[in-house]
C-alpha positions as CSV (number, residue, x, y, z in Angstrom):
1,X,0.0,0.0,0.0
2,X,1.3,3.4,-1.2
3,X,2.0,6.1,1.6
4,X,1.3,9.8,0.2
5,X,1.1,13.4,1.8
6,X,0.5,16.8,0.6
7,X,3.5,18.9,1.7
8,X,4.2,22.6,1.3
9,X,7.4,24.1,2.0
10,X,7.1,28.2,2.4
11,X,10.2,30.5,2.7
12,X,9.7,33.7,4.3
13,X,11.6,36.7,4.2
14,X,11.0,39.7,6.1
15,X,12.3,43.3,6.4
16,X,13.4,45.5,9.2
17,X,11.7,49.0,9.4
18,X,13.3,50.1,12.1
19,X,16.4,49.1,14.8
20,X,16.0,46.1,16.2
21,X,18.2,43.5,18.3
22,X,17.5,39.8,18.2
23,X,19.1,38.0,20.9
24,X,18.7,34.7,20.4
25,X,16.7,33.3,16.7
26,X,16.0,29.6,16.4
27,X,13.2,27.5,15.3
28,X,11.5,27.4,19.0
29,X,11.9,30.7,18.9
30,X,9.6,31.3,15.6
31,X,7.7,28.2,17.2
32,X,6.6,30.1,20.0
33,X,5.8,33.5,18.4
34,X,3.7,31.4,15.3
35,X,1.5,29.7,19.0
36,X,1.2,33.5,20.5
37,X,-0.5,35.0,17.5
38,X,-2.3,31.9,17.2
39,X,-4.2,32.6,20.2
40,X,-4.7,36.0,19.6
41,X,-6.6,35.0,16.3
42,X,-8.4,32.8,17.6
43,X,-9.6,34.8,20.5
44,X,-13.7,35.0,21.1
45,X,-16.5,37.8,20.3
46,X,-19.7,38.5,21.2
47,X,-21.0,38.9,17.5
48,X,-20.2,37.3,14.4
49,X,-15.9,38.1,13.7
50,X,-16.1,34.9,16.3
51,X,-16.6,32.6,13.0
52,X,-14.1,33.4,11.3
53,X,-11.8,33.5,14.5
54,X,-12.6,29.2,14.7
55,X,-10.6,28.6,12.3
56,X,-7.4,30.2,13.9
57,X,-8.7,28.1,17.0
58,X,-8.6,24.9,14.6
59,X,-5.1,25.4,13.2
60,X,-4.0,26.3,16.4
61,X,-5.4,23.0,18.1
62,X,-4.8,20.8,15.3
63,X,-1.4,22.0,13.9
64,X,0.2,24.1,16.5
65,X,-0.7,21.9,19.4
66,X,-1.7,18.3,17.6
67,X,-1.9,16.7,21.1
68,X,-3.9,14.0,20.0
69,X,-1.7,10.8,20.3
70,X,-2.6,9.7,16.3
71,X,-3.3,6.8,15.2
72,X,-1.8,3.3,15.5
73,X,1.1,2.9,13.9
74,X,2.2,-1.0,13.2
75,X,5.6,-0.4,12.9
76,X,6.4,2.4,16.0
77,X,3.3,2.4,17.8
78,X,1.8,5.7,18.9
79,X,4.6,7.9,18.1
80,X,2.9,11.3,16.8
81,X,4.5,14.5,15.5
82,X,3.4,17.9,14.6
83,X,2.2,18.7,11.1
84,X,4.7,21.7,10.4
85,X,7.9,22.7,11.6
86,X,9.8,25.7,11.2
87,X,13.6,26.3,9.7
88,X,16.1,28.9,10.6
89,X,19.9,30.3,10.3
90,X,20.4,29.4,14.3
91,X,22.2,32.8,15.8
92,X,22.6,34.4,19.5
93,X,22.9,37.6,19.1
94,X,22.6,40.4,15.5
95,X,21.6,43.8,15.3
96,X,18.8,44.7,12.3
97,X,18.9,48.0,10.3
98,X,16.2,49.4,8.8
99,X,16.3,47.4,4.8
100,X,18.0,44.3,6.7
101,X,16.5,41.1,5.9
102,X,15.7,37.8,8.1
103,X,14.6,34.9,6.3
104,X,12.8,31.4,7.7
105,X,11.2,29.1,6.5
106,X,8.2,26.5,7.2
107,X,7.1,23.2,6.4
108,X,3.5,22.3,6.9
109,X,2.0,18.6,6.2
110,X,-1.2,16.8,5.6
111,X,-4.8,17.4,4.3
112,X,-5.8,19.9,7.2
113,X,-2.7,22.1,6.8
114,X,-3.1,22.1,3.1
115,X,-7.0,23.0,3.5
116,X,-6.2,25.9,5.3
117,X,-2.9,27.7,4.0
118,X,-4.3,30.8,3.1
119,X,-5.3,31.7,7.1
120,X,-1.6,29.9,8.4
121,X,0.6,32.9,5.9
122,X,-1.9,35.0,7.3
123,X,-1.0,33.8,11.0
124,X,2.5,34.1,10.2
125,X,2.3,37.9,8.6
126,X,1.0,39.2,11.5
127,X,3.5,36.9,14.1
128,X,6.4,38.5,11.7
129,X,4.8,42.6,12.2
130,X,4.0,42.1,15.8
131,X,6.4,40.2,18.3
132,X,9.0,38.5,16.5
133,X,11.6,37.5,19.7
134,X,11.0,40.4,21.4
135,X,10.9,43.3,19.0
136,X,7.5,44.9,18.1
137,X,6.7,46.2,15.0
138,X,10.2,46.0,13.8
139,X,9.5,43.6,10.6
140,X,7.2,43.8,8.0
141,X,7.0,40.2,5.4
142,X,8.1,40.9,2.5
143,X,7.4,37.8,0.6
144,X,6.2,33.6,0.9
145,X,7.1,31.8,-1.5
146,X,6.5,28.2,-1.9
147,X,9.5,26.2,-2.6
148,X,9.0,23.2,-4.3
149,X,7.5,26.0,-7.7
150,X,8.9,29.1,-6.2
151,X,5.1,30.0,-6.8
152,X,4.5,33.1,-4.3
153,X,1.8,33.4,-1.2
154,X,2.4,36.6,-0.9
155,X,4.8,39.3,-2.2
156,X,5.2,42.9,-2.5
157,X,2.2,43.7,0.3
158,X,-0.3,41.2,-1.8
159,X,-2.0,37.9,-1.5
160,X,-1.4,35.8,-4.7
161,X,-4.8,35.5,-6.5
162,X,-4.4,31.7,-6.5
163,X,-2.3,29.7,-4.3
164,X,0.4,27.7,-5.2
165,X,0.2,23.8,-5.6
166,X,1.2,22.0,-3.0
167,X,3.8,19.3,-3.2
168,X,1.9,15.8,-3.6
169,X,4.5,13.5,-2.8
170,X,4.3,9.5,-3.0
171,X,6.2,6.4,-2.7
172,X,5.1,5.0,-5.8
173,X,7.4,7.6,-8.4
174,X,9.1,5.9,-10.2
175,X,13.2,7.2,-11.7
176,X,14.8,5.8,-14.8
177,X,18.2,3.7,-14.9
178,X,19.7,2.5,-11.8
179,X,21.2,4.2,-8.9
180,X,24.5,2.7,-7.1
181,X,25.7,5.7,-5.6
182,X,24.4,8.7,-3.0
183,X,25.9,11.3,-1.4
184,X,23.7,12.4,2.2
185,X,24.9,15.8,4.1
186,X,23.5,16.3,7.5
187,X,24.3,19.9,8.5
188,X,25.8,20.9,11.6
189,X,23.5,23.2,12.8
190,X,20.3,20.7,12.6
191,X,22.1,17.6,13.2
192,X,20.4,14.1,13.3
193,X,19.6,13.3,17.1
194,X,19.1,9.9,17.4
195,X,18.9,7.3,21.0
196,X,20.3,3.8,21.1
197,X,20.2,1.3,23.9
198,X,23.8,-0.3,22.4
199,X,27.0,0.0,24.7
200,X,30.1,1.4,24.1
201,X,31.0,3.8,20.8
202,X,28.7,4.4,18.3
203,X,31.0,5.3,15.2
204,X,29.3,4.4,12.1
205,X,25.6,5.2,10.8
206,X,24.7,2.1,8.5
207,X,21.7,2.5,5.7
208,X,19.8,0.7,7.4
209,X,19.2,3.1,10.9
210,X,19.3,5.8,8.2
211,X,16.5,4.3,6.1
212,X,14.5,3.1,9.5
213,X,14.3,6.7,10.2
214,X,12.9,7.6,7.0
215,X,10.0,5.2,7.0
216,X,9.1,6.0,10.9
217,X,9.0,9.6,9.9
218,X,7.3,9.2,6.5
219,X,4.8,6.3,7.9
220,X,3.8,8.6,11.5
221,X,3.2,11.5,9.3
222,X,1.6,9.9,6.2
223,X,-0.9,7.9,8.3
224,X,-1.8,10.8,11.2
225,X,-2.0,13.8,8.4
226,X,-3.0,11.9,5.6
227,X,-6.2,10.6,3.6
228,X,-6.8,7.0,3.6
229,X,-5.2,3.6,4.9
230,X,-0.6,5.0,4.7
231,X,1.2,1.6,5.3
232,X,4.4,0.8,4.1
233,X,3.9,-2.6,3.3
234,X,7.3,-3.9,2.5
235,X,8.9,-2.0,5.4
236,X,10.8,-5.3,6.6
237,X,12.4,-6.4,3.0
238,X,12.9,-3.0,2.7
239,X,15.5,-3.0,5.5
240,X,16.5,-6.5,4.8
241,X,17.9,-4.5,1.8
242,X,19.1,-1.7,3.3
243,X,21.8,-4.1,5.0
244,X,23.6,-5.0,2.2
245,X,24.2,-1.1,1.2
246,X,27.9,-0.5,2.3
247,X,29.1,3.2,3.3
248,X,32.4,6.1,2.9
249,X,32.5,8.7,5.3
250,X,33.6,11.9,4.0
251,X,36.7,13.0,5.9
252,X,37.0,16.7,3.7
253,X,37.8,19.5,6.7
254,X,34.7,21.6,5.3
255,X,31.6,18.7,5.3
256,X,33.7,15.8,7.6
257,X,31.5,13.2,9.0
258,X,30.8,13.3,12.3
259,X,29.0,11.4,15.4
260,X,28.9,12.3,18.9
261,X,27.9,11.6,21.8
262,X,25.5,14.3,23.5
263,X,23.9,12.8,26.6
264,X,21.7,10.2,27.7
265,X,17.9,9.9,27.3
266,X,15.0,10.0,30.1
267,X,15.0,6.2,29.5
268,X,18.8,5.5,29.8
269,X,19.5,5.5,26.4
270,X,22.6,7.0,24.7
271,X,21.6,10.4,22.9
272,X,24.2,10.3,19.7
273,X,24.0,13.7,16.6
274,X,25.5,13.0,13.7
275,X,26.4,15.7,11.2
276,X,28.3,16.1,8.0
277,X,28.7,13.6,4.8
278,X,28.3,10.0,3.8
279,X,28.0,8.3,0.8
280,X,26.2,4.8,0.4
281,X,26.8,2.7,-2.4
282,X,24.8,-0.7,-3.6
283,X,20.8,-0.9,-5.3
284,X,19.6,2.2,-3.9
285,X,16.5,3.5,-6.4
286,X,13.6,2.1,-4.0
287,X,14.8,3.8,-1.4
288,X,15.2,7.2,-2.9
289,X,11.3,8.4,-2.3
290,X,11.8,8.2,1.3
291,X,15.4,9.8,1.2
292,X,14.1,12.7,-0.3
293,X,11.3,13.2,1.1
294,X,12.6,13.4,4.3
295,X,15.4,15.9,3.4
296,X,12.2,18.1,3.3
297,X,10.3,16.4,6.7
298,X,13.7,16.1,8.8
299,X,14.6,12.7,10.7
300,X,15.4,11.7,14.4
301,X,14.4,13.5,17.7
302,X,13.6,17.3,17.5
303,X,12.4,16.6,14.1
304,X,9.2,18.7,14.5
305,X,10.2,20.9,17.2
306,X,13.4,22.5,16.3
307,X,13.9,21.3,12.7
308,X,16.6,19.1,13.8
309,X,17.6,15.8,11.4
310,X,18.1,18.0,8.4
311,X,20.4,16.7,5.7
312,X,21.1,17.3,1.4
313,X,21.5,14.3,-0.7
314,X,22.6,14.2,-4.5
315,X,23.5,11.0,-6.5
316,X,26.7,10.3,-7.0
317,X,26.5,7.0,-9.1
């Protein structure tokens, strides 16, 4: 059975009208200013601007907040993640001149998201003029612009007349020719958090953990946010598979691999973040839908909180 999702990947820039100091600028950061106005939206009247109002109160309980624990996955359970996530140059401390520019961007997943796009740029033009981490009426958004077409939402102080297409992804594309060869790039400021219950070192990061990351995130995602029955069937061939794909890790000074270890979990286990350049080399064409797919969704813990797990791939053979 095919897994498919609707995905829209928006990049924001905005413009500084007057001085402004931003101390600290990460994706919580934007996460917590996008929840604020939010609430604001969706707060209640008396008479009938309480209508529209619901449906910043539905976007903000079921993409903001998505509490509920999803549905049952057969592969990882109940694990559940938020339908959008947002993407930023990580910094601690820049001053903003009037004519400076900060840019973000935001991923937002699934049938409800998609429905109601139109209210979420919206959401986030007003978050952007009003408190963006800490500094009132200091940016104005100058444009949204949808990645995948670079289609815009909204430019030059306008709405587009139509909006863009999203991104209808699914397992089933099919490439020509054969792939032996690809080239993954996790960056090293949203590095691939991952726990493992194994002693000692962890040194390498075979296929297959990397391709049973991209099916837990593609499945969780695909069957909470999406229309229909999202099971990938041949999950366990898949990473029977995956096994016999061997690895090179890069050692170049400017993209060297890297794993660490950065702590343990609540549970015990080892917390490990891997950054920097692999390639993998064997029969790799089925397993290029997920891989880049999820260079858009992000892998591993923090995934949908901070955008953490992100990585670039190319092929190389």
């Amino acid at each position: 059975m095919a897994c498919s999702l609707l995905i829209r990947k928006i990049n924001f820039v905005a413009v500084c009208t007057r001085p402004a100091e931003i101390r600290s600028f990460s994706p919580h950061m934007l996460r917590g200013a996008f929840g604020n106005t939010l609430t604001w939206l969706s707060r209640a009247y008396s008479d009938d601007r309480s209508k529209e109002n619901k449906e910043f109160e539905s976007i903000y309980e079921n993409v903001f907040k998505a509490e509920n624990k999803g549905k049952y996955k057969p592969h990882i359970g109940g694990v559940h993640y938020n339908p959008y996530f947002f993407e930023c140059e990580r910094f601690d401390r820049r001053r903003f001149s009037p004519g400076d520019k900060l840019a973000f961007s935001a991923v937002f997943m699934g049938d409800f998201a998609n429905r109601h796009i139109s209210k979420i740029i919206t959401a986030i033009k007003l978050m952007t003029s009003g408190d963006i981490c800490g500094n009132f009426d200091c940016f104005v958004l100058e444009s949204a612009i949808e990645e995948s077409n670079g289609s815009p939402y909204y430019e030059e102080g306008e709405y587009a007349a139509s909006l863009p297409e999203a991104w209808d992804w699914s397992d089933q594309y099919n490439i020509p020719g054969t792939v032996s060869g690809v080239a993954i790039a996790f960056r090293a400021n949203a590095p691939f958090v991952f726990t493992s219950k194994a002693q000692g070192a962890q040194t390498h990061l075979p296929f297959r953990m990397f391709v049973e990351k991209t099916l837990q995130r593609v499945e969780a995602i695909c069957t909470d946010f999406s229309k229909g029955e999202q099971i990938i069937d041949n999950w366990d061939s898949l990473l029977e598979r995956a096994e016999e794909v061997t690895s090179k890790e890069s050692a170049d000074p400017d993209n060297c691999f890297s794993i660490i270890q950065t702590g343990r979990s609540r549970s015990g286990e080892t917390t490990w973040a891997v950054s920097g350049r692999i390639n993998y080399y064997g029969e790799l064409k089925e397993f290029l839908p997920y891989i880049n797919v999820c260079s858009v969704l992000h892998i591993g813990k923090g995934a949908s909180m901070d955008g953490s797990g992100h990585y670039d791939w190319e092929i190389i053979e």
